[in-house]
Biopython code that builds the backbone (N, CA, C, O; Angstrom):
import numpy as np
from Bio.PDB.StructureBuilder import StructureBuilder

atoms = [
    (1, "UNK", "N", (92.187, 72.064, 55.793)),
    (1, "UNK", "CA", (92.187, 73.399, 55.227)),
    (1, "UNK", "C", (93.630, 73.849, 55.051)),
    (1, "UNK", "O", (94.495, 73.587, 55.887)),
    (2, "UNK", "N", (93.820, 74.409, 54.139)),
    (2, "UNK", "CA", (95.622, 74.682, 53.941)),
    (2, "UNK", "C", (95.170, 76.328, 53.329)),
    (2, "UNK", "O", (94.325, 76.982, 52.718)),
    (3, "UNK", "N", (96.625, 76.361, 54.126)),
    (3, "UNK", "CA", (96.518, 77.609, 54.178)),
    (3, "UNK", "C", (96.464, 79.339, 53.344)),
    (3, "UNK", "O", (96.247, 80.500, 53.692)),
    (4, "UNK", "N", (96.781, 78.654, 52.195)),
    (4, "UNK", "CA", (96.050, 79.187, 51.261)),
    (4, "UNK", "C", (94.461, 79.530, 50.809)),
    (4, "UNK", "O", (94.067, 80.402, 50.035)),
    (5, "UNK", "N", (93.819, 78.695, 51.444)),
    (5, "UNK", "CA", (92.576, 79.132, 51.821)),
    (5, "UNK", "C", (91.967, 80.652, 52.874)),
    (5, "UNK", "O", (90.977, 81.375, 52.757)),
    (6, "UNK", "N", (92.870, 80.634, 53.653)),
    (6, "UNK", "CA", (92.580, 81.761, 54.931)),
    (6, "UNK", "C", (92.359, 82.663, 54.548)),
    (6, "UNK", "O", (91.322, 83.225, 54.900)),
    (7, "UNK", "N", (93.577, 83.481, 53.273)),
    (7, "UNK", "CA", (93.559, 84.406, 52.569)),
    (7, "UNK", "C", (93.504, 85.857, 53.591)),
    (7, "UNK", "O", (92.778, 86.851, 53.618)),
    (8, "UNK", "N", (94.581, 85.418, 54.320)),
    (8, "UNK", "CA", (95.272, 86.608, 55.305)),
    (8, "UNK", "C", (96.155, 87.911, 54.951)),
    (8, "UNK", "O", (96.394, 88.938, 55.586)),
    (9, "UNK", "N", (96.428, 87.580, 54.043)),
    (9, "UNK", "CA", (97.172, 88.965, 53.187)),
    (9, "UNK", "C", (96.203, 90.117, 53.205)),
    (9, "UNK", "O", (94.991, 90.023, 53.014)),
    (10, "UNK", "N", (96.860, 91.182, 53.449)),
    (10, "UNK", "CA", (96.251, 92.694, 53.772)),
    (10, "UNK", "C", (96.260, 93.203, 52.146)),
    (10, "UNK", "O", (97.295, 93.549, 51.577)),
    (11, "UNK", "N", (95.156, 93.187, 51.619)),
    (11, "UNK", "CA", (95.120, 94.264, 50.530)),
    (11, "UNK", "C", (95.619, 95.152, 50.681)),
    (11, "UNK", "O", (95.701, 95.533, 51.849)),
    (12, "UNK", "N", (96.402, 96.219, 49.309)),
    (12, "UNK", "CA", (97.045, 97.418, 49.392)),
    (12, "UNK", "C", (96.076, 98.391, 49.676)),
    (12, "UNK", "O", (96.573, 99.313, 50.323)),
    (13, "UNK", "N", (95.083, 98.514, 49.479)),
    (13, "UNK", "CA", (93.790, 99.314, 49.531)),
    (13, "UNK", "C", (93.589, 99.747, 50.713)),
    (13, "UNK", "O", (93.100, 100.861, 50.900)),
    (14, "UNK", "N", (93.970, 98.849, 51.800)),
    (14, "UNK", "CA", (93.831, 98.948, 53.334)),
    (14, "UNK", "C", (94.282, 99.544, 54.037)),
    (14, "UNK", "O", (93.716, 100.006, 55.028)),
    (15, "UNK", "N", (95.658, 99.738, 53.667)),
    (15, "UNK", "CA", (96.819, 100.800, 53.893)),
    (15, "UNK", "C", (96.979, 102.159, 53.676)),
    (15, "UNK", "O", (98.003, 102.824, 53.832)),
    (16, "UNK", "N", (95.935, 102.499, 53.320)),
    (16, "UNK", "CA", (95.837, 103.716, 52.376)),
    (16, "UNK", "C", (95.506, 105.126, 53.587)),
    (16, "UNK", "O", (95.956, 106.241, 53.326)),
    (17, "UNK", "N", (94.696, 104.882, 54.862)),
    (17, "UNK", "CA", (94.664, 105.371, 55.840)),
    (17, "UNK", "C", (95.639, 105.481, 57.237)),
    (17, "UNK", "O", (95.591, 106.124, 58.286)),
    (18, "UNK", "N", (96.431, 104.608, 56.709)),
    (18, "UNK", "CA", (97.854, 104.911, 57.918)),
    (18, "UNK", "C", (98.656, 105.816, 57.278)),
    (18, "UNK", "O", (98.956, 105.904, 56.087)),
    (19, "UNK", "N", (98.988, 106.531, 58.303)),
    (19, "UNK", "CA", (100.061, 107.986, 58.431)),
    (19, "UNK", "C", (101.385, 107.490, 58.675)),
    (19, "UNK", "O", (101.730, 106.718, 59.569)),
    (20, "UNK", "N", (102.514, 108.337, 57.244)),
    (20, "UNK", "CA", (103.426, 107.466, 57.462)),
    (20, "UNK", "C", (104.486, 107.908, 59.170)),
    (20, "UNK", "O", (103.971, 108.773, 59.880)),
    (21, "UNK", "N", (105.336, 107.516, 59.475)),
    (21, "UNK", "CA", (106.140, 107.374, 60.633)),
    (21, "UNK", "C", (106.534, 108.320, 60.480)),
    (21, "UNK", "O", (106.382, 108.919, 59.415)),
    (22, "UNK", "N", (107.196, 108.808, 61.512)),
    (22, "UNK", "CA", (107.975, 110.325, 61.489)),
    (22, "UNK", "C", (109.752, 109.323, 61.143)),
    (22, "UNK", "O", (110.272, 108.228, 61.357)),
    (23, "UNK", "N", (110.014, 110.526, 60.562)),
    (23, "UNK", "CA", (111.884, 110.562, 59.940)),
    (23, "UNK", "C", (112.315, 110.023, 61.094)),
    (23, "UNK", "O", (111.806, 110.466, 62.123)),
    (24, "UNK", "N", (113.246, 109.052, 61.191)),
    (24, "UNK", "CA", (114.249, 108.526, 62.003)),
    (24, "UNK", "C", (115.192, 109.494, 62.981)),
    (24, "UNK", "O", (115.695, 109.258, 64.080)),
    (25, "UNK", "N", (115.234, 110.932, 61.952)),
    (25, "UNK", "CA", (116.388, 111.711, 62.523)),
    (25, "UNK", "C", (115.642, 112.871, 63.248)),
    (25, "UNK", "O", (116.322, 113.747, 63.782)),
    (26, "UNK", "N", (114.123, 112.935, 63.303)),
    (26, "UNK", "CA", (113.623, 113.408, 64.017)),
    (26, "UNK", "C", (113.555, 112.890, 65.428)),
    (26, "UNK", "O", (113.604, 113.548, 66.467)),
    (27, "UNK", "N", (113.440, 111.661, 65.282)),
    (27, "UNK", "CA", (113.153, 110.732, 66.840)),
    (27, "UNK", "C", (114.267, 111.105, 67.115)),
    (27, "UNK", "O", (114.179, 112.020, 67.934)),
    (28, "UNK", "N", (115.253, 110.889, 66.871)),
    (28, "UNK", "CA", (116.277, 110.772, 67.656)),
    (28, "UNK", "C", (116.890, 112.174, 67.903)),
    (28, "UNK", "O", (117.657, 112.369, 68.845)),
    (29, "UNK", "N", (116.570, 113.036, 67.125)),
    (29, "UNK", "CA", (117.081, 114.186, 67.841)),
    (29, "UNK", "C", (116.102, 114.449, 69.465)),
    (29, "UNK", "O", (116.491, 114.605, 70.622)),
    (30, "UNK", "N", (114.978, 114.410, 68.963)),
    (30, "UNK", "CA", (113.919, 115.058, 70.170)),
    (30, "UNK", "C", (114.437, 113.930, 71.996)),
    (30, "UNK", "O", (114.354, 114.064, 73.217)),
    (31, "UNK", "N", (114.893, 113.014, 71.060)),
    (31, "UNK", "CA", (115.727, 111.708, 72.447)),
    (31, "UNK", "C", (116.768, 112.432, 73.348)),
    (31, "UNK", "O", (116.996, 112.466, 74.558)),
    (32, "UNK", "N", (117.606, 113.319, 71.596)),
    (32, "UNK", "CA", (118.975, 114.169, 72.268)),
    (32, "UNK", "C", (118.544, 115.345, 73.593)),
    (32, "UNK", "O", (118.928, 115.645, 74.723)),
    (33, "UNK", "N", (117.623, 115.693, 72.716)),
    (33, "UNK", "CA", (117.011, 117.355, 73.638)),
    (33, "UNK", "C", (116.442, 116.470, 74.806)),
    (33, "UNK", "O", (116.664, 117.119, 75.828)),
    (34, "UNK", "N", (115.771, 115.217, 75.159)),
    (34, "UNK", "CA", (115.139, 114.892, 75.991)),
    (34, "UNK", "C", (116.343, 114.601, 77.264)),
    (34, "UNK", "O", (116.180, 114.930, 78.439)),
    (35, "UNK", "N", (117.488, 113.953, 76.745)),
    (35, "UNK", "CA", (118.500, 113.195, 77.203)),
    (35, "UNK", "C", (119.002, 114.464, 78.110)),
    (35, "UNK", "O", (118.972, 114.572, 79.336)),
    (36, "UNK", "N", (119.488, 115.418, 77.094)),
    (36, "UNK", "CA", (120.244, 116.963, 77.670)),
    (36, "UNK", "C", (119.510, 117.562, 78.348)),
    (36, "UNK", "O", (120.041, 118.456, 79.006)),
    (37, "UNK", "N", (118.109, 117.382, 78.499)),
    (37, "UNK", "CA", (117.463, 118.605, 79.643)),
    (37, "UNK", "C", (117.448, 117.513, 81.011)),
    (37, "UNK", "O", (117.580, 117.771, 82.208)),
    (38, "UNK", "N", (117.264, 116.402, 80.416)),
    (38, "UNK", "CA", (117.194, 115.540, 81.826)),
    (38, "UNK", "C", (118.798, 115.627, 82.709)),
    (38, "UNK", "O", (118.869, 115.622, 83.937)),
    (39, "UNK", "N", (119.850, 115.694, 81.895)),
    (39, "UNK", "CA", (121.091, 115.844, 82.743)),
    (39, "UNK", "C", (121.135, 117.244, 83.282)),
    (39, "UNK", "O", (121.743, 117.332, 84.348)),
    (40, "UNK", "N", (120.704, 118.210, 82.868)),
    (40, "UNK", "CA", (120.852, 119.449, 82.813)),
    (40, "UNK", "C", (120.166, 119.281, 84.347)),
    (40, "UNK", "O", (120.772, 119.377, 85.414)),
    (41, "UNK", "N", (119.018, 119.058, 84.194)),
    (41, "UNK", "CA", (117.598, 119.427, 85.381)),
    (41, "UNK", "C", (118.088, 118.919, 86.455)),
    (41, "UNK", "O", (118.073, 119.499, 87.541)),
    (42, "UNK", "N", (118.783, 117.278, 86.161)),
    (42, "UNK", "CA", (119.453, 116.718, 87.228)),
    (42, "UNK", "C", (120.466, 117.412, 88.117)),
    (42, "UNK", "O", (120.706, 117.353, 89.323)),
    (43, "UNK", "N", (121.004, 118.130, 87.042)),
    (43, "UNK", "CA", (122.488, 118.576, 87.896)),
    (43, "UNK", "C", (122.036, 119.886, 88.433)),
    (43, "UNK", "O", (122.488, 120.132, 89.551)),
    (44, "UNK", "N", (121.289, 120.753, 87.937)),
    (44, "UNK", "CA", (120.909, 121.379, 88.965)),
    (44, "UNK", "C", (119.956, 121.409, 89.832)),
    (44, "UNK", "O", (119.632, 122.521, 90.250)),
    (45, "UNK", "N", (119.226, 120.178, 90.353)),
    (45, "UNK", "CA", (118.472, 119.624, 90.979)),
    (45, "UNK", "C", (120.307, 119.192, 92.148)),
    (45, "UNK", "O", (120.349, 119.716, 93.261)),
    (46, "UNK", "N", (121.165, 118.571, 91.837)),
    (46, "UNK", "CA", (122.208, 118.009, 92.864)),
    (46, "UNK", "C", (122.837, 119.306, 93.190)),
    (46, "UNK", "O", (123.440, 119.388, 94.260)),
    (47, "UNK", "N", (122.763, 120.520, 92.257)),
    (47, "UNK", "CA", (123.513, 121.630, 92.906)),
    (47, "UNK", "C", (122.574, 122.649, 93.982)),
    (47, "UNK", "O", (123.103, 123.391, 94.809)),
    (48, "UNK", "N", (121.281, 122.533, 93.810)),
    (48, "UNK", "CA", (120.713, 122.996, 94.645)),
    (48, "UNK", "C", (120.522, 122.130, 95.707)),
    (48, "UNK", "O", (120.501, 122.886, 96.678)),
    (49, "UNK", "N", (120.346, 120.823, 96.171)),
    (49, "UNK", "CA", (120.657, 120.097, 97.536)),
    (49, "UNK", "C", (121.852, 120.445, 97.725)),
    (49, "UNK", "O", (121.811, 120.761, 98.914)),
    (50, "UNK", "N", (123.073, 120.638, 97.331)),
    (50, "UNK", "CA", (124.114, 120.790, 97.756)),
    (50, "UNK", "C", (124.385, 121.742, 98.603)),
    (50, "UNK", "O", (124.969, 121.688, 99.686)),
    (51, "UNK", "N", (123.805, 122.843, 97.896)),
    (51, "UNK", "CA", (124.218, 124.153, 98.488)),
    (51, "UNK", "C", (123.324, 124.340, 99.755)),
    (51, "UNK", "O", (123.838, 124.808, 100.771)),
    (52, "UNK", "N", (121.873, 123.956, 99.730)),
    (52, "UNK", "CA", (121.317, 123.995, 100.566)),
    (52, "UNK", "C", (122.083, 122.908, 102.187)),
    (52, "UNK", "O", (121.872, 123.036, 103.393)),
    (53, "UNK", "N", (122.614, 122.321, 101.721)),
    (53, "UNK", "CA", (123.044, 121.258, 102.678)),
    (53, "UNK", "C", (124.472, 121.643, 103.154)),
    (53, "UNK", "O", (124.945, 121.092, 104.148)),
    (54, "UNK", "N", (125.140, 122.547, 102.486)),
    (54, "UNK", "CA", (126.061, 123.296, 103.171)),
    (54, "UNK", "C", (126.049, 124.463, 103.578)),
    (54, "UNK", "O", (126.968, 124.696, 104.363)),
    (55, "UNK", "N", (125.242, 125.479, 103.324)),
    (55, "UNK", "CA", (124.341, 126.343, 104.295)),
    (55, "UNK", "C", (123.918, 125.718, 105.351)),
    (55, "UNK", "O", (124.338, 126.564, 106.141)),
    (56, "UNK", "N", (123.370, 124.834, 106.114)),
    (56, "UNK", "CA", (122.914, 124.181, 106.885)),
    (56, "UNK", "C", (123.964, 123.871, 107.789)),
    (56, "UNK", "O", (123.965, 124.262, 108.956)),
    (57, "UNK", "N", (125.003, 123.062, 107.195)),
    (57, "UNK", "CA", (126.201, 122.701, 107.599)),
    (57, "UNK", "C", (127.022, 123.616, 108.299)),
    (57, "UNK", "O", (127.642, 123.402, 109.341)),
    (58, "UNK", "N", (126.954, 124.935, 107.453)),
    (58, "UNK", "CA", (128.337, 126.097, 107.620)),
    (58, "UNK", "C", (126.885, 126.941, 109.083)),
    (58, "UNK", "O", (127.260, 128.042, 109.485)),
    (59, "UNK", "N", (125.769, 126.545, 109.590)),
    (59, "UNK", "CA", (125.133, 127.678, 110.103)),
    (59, "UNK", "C", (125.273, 126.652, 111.583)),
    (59, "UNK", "O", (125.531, 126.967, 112.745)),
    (60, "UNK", "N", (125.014, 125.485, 111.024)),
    (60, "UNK", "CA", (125.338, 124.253, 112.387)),
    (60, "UNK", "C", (126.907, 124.856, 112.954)),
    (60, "UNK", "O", (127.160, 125.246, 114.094)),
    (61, "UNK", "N", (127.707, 124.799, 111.942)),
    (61, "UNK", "CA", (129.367, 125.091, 112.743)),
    (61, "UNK", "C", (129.368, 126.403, 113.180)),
    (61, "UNK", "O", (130.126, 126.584, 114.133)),
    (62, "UNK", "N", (129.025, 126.955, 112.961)),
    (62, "UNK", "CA", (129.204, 128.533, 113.519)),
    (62, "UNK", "C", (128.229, 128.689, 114.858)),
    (62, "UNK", "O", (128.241, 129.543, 115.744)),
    (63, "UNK", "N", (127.375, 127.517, 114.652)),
    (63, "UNK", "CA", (126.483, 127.911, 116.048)),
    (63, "UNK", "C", (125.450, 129.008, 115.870)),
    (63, "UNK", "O", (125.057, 129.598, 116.877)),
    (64, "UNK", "N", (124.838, 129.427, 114.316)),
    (64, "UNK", "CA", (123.955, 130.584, 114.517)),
    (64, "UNK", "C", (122.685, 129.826, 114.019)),
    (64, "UNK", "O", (121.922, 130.662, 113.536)),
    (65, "UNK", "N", (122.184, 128.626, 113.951)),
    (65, "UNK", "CA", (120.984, 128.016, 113.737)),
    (65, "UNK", "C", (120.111, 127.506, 115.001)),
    (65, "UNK", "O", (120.801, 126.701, 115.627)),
    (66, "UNK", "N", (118.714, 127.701, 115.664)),
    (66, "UNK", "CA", (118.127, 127.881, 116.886)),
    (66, "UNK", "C", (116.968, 126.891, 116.065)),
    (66, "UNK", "O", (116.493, 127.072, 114.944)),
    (67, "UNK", "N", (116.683, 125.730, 117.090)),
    (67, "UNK", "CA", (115.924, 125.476, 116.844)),
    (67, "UNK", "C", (114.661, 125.888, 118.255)),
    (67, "UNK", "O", (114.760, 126.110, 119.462)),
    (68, "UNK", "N", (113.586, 125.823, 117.303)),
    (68, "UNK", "CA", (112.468, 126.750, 118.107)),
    (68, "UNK", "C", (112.666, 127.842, 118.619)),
    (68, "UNK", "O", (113.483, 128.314, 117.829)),
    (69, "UNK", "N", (112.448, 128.865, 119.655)),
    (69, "UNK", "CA", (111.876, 129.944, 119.715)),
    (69, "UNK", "C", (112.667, 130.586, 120.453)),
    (69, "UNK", "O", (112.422, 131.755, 120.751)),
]
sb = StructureBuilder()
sb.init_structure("model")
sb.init_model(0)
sb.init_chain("A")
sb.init_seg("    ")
for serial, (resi, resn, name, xyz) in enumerate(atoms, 1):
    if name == "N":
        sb.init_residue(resn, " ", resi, " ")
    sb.init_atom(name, np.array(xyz, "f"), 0.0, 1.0, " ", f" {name:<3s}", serial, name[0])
structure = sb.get_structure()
C-alpha cells in the first residue's frame, strides 16, 4: 500500500470550526501583567516576613515579649 492511498490530508472544509488563536501581542502582554504582579506579590509577601521578624527580634532585645501567662 503506498502512501498515497491513505489519503490523510485534512480537507479545507474541516477547518472551518476552529477559532482562530489569540494575537501574539496579547499573550504576551497578559505574561507581562502576570510576571509584574507575581514580583510585586512576592516582594511584599518578603516585606511583610521581614518586618514581622524584626518586631519579634526588636521585642526579644528589649525583653518585653512573655511567653505564657
Amino acid at each position: 500500500m503506498r502512501n498515497d492511498d491513505l489519503n490523510l490530508r485534512a480537507d479545507r472544509d474541516e477547518l472551518e470550526h476552529f477559532s482562530p488563536r489569540t494575537p501574539q501581542a496579547k499573550r504576551q502582554k497578559n505574561l507581562v501583567v502576570q510576571v509584574a504582579l507575581g514580583v510585586f506579590l512576592g516582594g511584599l509577601a518578603l516585606w511583610l516576613v521581614q518586618l514581622g521578624a524584626t518586631a519579634l527580634m526588636a521585642r526579644l532585645a528589649m525583653s518585653t515579649l512573655q511567653f505564657g501567662g
